[in-house]
Every structure is written in structure tokens, then in C-alpha cells.
C-alpha positions as YAML, in Angstrom:
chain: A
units: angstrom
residues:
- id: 1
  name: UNK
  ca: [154.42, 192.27, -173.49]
- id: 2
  name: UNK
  ca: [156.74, 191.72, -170.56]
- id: 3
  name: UNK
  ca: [159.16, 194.45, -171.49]
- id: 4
  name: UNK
  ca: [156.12, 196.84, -171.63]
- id: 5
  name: UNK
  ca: [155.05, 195.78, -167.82]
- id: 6
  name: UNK
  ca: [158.84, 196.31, -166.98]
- id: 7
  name: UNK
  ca: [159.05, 199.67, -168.39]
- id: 8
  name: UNK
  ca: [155.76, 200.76, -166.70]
- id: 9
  name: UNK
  ca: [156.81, 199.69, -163.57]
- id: 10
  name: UNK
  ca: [159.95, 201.67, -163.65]
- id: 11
  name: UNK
  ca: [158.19, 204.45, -164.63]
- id: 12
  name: UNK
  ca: [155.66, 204.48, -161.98]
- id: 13
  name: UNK
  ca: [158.81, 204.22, -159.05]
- id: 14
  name: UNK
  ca: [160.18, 207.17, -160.46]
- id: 15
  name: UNK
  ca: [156.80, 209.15, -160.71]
- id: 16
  name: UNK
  ca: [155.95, 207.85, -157.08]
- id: 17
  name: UNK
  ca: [159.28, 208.56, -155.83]
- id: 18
  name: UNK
  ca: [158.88, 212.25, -157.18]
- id: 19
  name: UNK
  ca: [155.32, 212.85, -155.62]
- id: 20
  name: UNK
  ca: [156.33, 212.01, -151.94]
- id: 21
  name: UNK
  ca: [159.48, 213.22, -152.33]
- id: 22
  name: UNK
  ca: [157.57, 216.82, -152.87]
- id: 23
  name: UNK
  ca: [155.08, 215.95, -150.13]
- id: 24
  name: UNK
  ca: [157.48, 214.87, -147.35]
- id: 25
  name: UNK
  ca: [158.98, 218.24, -148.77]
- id: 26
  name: UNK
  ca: [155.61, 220.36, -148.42]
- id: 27
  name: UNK
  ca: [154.73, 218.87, -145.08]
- id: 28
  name: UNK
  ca: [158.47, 219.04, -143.78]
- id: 29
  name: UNK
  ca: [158.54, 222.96, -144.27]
- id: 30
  name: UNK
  ca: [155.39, 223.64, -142.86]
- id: 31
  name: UNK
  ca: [155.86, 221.42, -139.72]
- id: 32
  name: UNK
  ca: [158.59, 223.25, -139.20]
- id: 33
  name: UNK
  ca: [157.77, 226.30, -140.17]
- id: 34
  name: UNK
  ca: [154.78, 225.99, -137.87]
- id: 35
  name: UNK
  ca: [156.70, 225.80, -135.01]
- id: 36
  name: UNK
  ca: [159.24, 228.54, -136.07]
- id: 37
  name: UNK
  ca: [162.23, 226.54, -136.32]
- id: 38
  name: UNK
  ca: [162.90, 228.07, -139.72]
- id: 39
  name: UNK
  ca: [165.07, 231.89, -140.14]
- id: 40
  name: UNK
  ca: [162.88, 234.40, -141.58]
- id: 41
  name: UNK
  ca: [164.54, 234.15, -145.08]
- id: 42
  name: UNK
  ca: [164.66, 230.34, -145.68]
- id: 43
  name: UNK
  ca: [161.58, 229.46, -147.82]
- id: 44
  name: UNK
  ca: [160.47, 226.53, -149.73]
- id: 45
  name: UNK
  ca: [163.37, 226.34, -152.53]
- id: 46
  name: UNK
  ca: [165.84, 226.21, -149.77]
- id: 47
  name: UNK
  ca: [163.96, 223.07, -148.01]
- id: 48
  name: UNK
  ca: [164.00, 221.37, -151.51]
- id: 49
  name: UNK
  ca: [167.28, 221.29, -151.95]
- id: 50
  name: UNK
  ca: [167.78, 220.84, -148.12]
- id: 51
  name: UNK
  ca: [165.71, 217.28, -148.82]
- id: 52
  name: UNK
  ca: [167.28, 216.64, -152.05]
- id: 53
  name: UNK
  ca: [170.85, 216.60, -150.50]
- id: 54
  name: UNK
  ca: [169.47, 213.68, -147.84]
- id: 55
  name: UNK
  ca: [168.34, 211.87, -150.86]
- id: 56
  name: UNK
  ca: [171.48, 212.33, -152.77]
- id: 57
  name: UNK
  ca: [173.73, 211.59, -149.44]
- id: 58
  name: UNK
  ca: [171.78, 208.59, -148.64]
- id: 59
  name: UNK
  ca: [171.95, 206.91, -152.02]
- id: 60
  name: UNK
  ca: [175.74, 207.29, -152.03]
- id: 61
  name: UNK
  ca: [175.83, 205.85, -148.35]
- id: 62
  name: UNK
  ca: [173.38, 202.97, -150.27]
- id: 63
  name: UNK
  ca: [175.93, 202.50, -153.21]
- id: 64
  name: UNK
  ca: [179.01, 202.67, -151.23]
- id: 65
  name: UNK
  ca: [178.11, 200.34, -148.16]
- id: 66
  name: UNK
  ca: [176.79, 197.33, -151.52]
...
């Protein structure tokens, strides 16, 4: 019964962590884009991976500095 909680639980961080990470995302681009701090050609694939490269720079800095 306890393992079952456990395995929920995990599975909800990662399913929460993957919603906001798409709206901090949505609302990041179209702040910006709002205020035309964006180049013409930059859309919303760029900003994803953009994000995604904070995330992934961030976690090392996290791992590293343990």
C-alpha cells in the first residue's frame, strides 16, 4: 500500500513539473513577445528549448554544488 502512495507521488511531481514547466513557457513567450523583445523569427519551439536549457543548467548547478 505504501509503495503504491510512493509511486503516485512521484508520478504526480513529474506530471506537475511538466505542466508549469509549459506554462511558465507559454506565459514567458508571450510576455515577451508582447513587448517585442523577441526577433521576428524566434517562435515558441525556440523558447522551449530556451527554458529547457535553464532547467537542465540549473539541475547540474543543483547536483554539482550537493
Amino acid at each position: 500500500m505504501n509503495l503504491e502512495k510512493n509511486n503516485s507521488r512521484k508520478l504526480g511531481k513529474i506530471v506537475g513539473f511538466i505542466l508549469m514547466y509549459f506554462v511558465f513557457t507559454t506565459i514567458f513567450y508571450f510576455v515577451l513577445n508582447y513587448f517585442e523583445k523577441l526577433p521576428e523569427n524566434f517562435n515558441f519551439f525556440y523558447m522551449l528549448n530556451l527554458t529547457l536549457s535553464f532547467v537542465l543548467i540549473g539541475s547540474l548547478l543543483k547536483i554539482t554544488l550537493k
